[in-house]
MIDOSE-1310 file (N, C-alpha, C; in nm, 2 decimals, decimal comma, always signed):
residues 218
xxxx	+4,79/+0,97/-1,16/+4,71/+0,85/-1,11/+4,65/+0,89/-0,97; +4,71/+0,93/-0,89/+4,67/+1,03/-0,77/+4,56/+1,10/-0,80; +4,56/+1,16/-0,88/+4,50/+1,26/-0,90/+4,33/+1,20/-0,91; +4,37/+1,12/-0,99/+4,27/+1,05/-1,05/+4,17/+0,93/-0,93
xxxx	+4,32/+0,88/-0,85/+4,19/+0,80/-0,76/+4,11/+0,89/-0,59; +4,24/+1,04/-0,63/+4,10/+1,10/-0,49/+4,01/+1,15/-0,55; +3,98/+1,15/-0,69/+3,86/+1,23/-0,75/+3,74/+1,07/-0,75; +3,80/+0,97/-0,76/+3,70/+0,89/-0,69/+3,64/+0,87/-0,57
xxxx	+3,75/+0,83/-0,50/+3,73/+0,85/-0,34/+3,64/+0,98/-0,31; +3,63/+1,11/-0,36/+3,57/+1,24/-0,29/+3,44/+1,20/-0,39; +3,42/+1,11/-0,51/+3,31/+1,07/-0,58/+3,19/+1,02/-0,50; +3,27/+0,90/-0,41/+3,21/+0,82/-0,33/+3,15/+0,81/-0,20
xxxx	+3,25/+0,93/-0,16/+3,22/+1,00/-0,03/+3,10/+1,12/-0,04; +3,08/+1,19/-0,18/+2,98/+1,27/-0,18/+2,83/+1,21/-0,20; +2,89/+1,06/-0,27/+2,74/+0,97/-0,32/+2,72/+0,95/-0,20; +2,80/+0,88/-0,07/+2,73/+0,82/-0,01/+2,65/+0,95/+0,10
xxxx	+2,73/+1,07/+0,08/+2,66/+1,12/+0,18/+2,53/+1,19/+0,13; +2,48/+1,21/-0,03/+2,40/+1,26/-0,08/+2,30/+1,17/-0,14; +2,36/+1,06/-0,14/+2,25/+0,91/-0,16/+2,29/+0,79/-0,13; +2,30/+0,75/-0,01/+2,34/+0,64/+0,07/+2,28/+0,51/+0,03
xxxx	+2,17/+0,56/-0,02/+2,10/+0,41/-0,06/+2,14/+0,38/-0,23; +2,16/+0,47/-0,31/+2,21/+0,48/-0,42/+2,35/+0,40/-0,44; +2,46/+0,47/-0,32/+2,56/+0,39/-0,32/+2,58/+0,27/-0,27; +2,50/+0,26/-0,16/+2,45/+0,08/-0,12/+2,42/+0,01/-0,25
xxxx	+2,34/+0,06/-0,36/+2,25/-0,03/-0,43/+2,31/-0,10/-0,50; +2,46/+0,00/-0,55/+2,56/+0,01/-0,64/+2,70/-0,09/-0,62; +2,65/-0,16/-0,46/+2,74/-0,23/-0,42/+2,67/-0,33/-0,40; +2,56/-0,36/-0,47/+2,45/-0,48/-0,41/+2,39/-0,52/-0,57
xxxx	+2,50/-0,47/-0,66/+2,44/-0,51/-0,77/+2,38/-0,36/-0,88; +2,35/-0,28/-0,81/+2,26/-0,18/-0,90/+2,16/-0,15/-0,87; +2,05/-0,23/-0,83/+1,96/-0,18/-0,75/+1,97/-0,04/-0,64; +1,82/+0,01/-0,68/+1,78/+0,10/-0,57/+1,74/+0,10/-0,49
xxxx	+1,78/+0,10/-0,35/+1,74/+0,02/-0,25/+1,68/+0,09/-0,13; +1,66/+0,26/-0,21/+1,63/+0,38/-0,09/+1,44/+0,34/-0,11; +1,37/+0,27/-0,13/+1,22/+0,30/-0,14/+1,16/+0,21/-0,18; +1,01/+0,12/-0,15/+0,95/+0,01/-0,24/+0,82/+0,06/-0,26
xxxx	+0,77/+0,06/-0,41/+0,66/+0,11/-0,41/+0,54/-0,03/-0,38; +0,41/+0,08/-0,37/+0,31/-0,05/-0,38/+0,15/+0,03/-0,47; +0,07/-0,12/-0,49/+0,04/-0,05/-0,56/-0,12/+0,05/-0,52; -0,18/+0,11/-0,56/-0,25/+0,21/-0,53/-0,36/+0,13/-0,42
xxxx	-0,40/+0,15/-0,29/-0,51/+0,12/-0,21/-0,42/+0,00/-0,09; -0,33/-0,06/-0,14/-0,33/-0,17/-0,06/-0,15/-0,15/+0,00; -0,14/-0,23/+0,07/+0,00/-0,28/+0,16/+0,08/-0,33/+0,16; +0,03/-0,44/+0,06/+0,10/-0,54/+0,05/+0,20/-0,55/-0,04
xxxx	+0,33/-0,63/-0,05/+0,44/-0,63/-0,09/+0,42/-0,67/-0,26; +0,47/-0,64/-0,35/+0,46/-0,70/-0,49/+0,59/-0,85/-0,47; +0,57/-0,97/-0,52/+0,71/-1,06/-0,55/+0,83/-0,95/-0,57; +0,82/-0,90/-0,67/+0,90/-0,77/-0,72/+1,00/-0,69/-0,61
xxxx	+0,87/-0,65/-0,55/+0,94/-0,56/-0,46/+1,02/-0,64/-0,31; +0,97/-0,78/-0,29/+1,03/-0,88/-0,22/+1,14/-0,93/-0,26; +1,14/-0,92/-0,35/+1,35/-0,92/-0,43/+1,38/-0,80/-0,36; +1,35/-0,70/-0,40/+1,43/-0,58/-0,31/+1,45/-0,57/-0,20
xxxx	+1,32/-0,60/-0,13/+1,35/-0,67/+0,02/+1,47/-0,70/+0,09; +1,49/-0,87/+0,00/+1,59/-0,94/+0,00/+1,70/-0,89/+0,03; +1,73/-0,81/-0,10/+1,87/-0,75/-0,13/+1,90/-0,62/+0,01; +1,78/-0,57/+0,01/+1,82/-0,46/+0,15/+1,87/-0,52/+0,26
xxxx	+1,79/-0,64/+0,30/+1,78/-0,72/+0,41/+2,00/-0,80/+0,38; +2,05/-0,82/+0,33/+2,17/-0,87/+0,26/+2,25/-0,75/+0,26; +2,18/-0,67/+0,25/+2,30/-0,53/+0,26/+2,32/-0,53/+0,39; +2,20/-0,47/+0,49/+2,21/-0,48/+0,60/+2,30/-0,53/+0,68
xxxx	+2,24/-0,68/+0,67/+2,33/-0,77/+0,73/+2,48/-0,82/+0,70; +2,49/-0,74/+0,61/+2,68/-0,75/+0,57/+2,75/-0,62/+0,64; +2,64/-0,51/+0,70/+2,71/-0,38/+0,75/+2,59/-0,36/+0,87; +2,63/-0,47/+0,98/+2,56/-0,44/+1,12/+2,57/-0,31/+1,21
xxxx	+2,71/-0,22/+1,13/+2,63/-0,10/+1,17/+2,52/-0,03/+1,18; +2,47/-0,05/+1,01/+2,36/+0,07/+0,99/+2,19/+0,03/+1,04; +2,15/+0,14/+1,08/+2,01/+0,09/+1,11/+1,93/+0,19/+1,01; +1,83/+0,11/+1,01/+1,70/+0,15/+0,90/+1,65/+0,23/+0,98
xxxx	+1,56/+0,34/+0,90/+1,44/+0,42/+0,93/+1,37/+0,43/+0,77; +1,19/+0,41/+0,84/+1,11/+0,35/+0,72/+0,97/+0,48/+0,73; +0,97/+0,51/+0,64/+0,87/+0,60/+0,62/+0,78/+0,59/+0,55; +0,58/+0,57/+0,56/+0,49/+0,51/+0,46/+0,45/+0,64/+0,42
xxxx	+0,44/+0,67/+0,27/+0,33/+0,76/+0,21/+0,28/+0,73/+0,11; +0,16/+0,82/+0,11/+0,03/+0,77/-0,01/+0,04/+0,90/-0,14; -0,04/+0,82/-0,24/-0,07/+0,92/-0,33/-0,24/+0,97/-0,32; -0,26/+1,07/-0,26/-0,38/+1,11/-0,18/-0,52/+1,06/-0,31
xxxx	-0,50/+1,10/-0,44/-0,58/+1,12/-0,51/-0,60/+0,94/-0,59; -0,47/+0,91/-0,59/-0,49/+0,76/-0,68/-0,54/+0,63/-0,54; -0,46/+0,65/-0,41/-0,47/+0,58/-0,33/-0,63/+0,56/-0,25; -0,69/+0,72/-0,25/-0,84/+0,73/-0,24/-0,90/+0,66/-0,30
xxxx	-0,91/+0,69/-0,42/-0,98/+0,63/-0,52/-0,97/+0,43/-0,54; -0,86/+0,37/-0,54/-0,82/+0,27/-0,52/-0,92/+0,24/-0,38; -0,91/+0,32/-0,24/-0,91/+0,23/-0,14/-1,05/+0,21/-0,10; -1,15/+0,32/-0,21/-1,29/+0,38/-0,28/-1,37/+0,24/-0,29
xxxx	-1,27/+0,20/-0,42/-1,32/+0,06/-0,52/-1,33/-0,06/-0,40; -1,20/-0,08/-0,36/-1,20/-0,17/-0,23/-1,31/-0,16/-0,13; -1,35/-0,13/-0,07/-1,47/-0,08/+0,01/-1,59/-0,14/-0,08; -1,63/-0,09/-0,19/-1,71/-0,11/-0,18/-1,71/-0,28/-0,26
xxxx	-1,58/-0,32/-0,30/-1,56/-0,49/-0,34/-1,61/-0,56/-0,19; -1,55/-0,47/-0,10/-1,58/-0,54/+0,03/-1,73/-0,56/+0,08; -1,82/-0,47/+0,04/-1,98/-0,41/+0,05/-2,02/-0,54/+0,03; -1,94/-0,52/-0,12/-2,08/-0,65/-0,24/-2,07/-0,78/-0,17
xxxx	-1,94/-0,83/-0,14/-1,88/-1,01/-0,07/-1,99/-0,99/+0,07; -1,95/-0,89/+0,17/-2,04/-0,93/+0,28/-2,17/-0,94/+0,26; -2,24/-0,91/+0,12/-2,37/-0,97/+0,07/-2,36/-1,15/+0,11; -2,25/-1,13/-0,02/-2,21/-1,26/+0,00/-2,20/-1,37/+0,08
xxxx	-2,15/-1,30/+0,22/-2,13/-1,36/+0,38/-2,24/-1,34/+0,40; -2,34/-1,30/+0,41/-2,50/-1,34/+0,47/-2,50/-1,43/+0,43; -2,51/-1,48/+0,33/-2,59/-1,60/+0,24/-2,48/-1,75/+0,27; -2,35/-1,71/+0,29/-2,27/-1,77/+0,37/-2,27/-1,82/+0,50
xxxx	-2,30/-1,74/+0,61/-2,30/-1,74/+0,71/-2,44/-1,82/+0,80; -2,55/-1,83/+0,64/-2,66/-1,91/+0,73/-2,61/-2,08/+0,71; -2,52/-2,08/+0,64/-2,49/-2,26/+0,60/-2,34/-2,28/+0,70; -2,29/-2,19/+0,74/-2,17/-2,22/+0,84/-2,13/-2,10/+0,94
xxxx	-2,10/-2,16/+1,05/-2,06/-2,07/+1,14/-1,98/-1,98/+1,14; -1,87/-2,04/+1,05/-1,72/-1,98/+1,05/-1,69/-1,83/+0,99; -1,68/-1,73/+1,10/-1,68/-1,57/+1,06/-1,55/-1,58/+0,87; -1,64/-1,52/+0,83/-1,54/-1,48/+0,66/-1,46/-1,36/+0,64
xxxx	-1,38/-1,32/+0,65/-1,31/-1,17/+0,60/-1,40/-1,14/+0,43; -1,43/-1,05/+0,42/-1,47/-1,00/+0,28/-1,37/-1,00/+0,17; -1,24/-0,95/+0,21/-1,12/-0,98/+0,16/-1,11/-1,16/+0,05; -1,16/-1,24/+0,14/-1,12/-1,32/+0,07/-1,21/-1,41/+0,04
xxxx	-1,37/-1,34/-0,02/-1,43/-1,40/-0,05/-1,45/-1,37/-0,21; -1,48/-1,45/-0,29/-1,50/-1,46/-0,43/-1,62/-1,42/-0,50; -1,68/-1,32/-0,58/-1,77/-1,29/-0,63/-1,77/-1,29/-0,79; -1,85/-1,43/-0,82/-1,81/-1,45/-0,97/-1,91/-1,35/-1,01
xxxx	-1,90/-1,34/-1,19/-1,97/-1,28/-1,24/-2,10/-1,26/-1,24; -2,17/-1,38/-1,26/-2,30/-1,43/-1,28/-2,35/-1,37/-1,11; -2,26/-1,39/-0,98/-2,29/-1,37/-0,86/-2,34/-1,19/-0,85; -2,25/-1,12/-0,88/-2,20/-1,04/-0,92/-2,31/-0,88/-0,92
xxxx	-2,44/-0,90/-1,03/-2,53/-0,83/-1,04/-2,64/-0,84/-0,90; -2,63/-0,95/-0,82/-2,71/-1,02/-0,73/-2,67/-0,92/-0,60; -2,53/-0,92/-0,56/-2,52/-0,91/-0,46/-2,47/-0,75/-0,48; -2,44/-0,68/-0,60/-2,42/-0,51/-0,62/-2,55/-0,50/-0,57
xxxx	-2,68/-0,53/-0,62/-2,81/-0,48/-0,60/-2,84/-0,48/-0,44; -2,76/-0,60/-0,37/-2,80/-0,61/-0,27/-2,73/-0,51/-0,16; -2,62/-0,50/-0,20/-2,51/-0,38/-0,14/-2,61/-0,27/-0,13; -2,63/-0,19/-0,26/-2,67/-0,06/-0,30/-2,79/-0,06/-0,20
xxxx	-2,89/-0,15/-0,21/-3,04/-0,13/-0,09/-2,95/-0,10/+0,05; -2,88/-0,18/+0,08/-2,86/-0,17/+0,24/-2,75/-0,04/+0,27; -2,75/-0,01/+0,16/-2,66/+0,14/+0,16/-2,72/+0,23/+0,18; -2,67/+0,36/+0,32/-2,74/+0,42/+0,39/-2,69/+0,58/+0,33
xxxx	-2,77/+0,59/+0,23/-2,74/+0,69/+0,12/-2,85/+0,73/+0,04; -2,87/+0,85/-0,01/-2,95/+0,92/-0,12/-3,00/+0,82/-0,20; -3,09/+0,81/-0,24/-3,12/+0,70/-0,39/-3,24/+0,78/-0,45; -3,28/+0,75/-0,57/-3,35/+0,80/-0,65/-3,50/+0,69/-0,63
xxxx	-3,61/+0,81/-0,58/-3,69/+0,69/-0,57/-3,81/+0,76/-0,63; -3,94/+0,66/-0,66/-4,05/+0,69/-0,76/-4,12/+0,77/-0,67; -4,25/+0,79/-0,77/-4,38/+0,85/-0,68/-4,41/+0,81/-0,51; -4,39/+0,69/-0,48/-4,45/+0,66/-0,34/-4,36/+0,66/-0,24
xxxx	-4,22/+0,70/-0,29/-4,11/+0,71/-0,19/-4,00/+0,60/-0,19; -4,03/+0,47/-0,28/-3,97/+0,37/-0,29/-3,85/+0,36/-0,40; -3,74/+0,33/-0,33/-3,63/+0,30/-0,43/-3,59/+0,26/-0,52; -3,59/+0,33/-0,65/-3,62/+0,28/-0,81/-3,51/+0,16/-0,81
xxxx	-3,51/+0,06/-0,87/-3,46/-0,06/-0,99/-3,37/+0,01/-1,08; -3,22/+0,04/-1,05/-3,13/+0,14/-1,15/-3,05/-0,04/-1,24; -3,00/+0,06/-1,35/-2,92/-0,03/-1,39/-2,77/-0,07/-1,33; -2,71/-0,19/-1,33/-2,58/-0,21/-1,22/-2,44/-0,06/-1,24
xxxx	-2,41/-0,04/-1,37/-2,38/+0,11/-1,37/-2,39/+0,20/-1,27; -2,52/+0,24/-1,24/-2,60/+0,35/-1,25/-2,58/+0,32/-1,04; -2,64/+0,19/-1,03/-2,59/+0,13/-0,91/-2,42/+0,16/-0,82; -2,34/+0,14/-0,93/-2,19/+0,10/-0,89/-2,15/+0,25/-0,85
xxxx	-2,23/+0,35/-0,95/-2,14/+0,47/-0,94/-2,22/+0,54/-0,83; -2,33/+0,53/-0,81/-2,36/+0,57/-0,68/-2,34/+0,53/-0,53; -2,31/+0,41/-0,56/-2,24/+0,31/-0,41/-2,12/+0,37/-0,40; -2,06/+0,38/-0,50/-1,90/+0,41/-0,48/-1,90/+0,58/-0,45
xxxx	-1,97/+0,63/-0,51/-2,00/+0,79/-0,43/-2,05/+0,83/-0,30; -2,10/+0,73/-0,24/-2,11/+0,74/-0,09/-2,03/+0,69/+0,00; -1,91/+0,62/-0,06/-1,80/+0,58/+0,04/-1,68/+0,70/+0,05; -1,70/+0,70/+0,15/-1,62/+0,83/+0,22/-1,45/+0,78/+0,23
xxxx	-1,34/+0,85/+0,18/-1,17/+0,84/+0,25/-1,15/+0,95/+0,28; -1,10/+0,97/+0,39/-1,05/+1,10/+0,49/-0,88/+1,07/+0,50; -0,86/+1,16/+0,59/-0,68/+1,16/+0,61/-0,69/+1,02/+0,69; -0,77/+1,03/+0,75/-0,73/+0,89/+0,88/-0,71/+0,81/+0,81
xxxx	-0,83/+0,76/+0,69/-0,78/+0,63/+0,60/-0,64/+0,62/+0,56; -0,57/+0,74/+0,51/-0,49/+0,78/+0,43/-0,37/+0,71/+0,53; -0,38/+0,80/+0,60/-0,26/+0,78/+0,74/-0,27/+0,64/+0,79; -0,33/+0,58/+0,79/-0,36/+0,46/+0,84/-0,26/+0,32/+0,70
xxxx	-0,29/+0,36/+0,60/-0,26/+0,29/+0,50/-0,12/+0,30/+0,50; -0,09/+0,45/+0,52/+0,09/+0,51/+0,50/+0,15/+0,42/+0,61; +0,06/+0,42/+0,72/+0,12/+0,32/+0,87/+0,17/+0,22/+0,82; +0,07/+0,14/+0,72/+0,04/+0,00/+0,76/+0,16/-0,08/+0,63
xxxx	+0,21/+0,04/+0,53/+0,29/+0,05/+0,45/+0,43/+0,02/+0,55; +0,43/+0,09/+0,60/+0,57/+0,12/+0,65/+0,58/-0,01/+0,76; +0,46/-0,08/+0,86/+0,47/-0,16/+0,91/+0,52/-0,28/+0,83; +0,46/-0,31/+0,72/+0,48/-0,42/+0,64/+0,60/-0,40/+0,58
xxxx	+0,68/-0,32/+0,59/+0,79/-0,36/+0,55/+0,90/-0,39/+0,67; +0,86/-0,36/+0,75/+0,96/-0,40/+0,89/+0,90/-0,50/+0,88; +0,76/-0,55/+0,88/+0,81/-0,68/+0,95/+0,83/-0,78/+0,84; +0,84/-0,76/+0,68/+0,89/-0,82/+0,62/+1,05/-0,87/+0,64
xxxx	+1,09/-0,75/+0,66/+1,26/-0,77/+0,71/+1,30/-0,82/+0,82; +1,25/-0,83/+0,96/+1,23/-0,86/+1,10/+1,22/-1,00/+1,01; +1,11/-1,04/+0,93/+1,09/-1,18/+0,93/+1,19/-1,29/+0,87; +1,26/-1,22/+0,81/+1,39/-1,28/+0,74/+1,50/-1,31/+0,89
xxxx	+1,49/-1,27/+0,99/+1,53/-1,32/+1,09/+1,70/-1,28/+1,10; +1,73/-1,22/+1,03/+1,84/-1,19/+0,98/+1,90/-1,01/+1,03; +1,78/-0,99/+1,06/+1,82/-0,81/+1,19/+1,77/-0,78/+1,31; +1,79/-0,70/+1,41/+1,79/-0,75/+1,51/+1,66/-0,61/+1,51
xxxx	+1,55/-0,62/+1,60/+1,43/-0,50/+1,60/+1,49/-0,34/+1,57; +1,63/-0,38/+1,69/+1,66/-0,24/+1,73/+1,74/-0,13/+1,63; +1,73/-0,24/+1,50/+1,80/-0,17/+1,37/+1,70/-0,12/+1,32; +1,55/-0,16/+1,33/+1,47/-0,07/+1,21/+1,32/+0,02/+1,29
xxxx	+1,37/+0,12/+1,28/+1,23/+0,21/+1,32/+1,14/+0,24/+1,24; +0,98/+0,27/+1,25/+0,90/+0,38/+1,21/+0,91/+0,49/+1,20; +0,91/+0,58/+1,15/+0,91/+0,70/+1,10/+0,80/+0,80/+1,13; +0,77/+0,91/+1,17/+0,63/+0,94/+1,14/+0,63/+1,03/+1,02
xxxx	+0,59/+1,01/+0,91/+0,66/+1,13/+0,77/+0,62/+1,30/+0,82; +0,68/+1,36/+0,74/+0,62/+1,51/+0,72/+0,49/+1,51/+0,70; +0,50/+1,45/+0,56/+0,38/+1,45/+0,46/+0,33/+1,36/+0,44; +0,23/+1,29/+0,43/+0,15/+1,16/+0,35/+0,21/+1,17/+0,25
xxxx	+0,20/+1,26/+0,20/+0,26/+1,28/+0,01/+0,43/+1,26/+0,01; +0,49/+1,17/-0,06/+0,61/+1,22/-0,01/+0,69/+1,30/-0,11; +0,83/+1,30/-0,16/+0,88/+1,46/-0,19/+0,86/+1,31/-0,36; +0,84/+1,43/-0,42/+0,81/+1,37/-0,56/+0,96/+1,40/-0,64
xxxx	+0,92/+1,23/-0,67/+1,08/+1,19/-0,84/+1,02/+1,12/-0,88; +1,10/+1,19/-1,02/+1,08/+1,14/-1,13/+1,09/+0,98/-1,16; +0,98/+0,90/-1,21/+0,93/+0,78/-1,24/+0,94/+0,71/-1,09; +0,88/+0,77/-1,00/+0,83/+0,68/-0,86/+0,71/+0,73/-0,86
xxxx	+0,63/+0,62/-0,82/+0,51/+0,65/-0,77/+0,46/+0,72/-0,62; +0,41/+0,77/-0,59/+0,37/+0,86/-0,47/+0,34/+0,68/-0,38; +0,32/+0,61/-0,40/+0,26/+0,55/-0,30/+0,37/+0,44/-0,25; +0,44/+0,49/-0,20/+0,56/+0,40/-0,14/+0,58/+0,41/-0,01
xxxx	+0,73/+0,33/+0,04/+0,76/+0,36/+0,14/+0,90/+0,41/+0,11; +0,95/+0,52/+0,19/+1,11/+0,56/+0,17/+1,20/+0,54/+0,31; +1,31/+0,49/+0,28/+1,43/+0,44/+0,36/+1,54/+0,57/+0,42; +1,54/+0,62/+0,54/+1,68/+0,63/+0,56/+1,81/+0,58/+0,69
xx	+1,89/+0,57/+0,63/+2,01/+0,53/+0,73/+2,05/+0,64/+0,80; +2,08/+0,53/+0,96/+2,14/+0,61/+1,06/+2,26/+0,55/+1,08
């Protein structure tokens, strides 16, 4: 019987020292509680991943010992491309905000303006002109009439992501999850730090996505 419960105990001691979040999760239900992904271009929390939140934020706070460290990284090639599309969603709406902004004063985020369909063809056309880029033009030097296609894939080829974007996103990753947990009111600042990663990329496993944030305990 001895035998049997230090081969647990040396079980438990090796989990927690080889995956502390693994063995937290395992006490919190089963969950994995070392990392939250998000999804390609953006920052923001899924519902989903705000259950996990929760549960970290409840681990935590049942073992005021431990303090968090939060690390943001991207998936260079999906998160580009994603933050690509965004950009230029943003392009077409601030068409939008012109046409906006002569009927009211009040400054718009592009973010959260709505571009229906029918809107849609109006204000791509209008993006692509004021886009300070290569275009294909006739005999006299003037800017041919493409089809919206033809339009989309050229606008979105002149929008530039560099590391800075990259690194900036991975930041704003990792910020958004402290202050998700700060906001639960339930830890105290001095438990959870930023991290600066190695890599933007972070170390790759199996069925996670590159664009997360990863957790470790001090």
């Amino acid at each position: 019987v001895w035998k049997a419960v230090l081969k647990v105990l040396v079980n438990l001691l090796v989990k927690a020292a080889t995956s502390p979040f693994a063995l937290l999760g395992s006490l919190m239900g089963g969950e994995e509680l070392g990392y939250v992904e998000f999804d390609y271009g953006v920052s923001s929390v899924t519902e989903a991943n705000a259950k996990k939140l929760d549960t970290l934020v409840k681990a935590l706070y049942d073992r005021p010992g431990l303090k968090l460290e939060i690390a943001g990284h991207v998936d260079p090639a999906k998160d580009s491309e994603a933050l690509r599309a965004n950009r230029m969603k943003n392009l077409i709406a601030a068409q939008k905000i012109k046409d906006l902004s002569r009927r009211d004063d009040q400054p718009v985020p592009p973010e959260s303006v709505q571009v229906s369909a029918a809107e849609y063809p109006i204000y791509l056309k209008k993006a692509y002109k004021s886009g300070k880029f290569s275009k294909p033009r006739n005999m006299f030097g003037i800017a041919r009439d493409l089809p919206a296609e033809e339009m989309e894939k050229l606008l979105l080829t002149s929008i530039q992501i560099n590391d800075d974007d990259l690194r900036q996103l991975a930041s704003l990753r990792a910020r958004t999850i402290k202050d998700e947990i700060l906001g639960s009111q339930k830890i105290e600042p001095e438990r959870i730090f930023l991290v600066e990663p190695k890599s933007l990329l972070p170390e790759q496993k199996d069925m996670l996505m590159n664009s997360r944030a990863d957790f470790s305990l001090k």
